[in-house]
N, C-alpha and C positions, 0 to 999 in steps of 0.2 A: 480524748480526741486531740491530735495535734491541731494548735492555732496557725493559719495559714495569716499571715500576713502584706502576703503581693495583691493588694489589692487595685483593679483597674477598671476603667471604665472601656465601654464598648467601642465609644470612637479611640482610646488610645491602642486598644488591640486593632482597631482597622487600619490604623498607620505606625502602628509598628510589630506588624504578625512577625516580620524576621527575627527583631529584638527579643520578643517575646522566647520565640522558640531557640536562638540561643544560650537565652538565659535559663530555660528548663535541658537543655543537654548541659550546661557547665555546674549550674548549682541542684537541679531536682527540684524545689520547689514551687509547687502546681502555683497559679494565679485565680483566683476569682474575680470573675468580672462581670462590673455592676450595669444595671441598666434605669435609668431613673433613679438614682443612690441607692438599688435595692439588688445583694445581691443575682445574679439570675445565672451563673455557669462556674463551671472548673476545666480549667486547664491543665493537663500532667503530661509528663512523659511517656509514649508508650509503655516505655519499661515499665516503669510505676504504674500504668494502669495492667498491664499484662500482671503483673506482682500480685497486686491486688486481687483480681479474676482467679486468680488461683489460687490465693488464702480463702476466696471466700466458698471457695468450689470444695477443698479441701475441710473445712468449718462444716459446710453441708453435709459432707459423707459421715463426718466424725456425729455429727448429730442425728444421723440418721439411723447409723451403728448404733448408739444410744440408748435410740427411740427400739429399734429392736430389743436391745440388752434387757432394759425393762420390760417387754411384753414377755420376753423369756422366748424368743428369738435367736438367740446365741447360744452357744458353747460355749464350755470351760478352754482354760488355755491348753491344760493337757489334752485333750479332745482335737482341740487342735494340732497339737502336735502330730500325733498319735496317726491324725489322718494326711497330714502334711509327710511323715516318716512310709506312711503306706503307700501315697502315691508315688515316694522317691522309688521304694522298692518296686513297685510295677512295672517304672520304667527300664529295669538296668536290665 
């Protein structure tokens, strides 16, 4: 796990939310910000959280494939093929 080092408190994101958010378009790294010295938020980039959303989305399906593969759910690769080469020919 990357260490996040932008740490802030809640009144300094209330007077300086602009700061804040230019400094996450010019360098990407999120901020955490504290509330009673204890963390309580993360701040990112769209982008970076859009990124994230879809690694993890992408993680899920691979695990899901998996969790199939081992019930014996799946097919062989050539099985695959085989049925992927069938539907090409269907369509021509």
């Amino acid at each position: 796990m990357q260490s996040i080092s932008n740490n802030k408190s809640i009144s300094y994101l209330k007077s300086h939310a602009a700061q804040i958010a230019e400094d996450l378009e010019m360098n990407g790294q999120p901020f955490v910000i504290t509330q009673n010295g204890e963390a309580s938020m993360v701040i990112q980039a769209v982008q970076q959280f859009q990124e994230k959303e879809a690694l993890i989305a992408a993680l899920k399906i691979m695990a899901l494939g998996e969790k199939d593969r081992r019930a014996g759910k799946g097919i062989s690769a050539s099985e695959s093929r085989a049925q992927l080469k069938a539907a090409r020919q269907s369509r021509k």
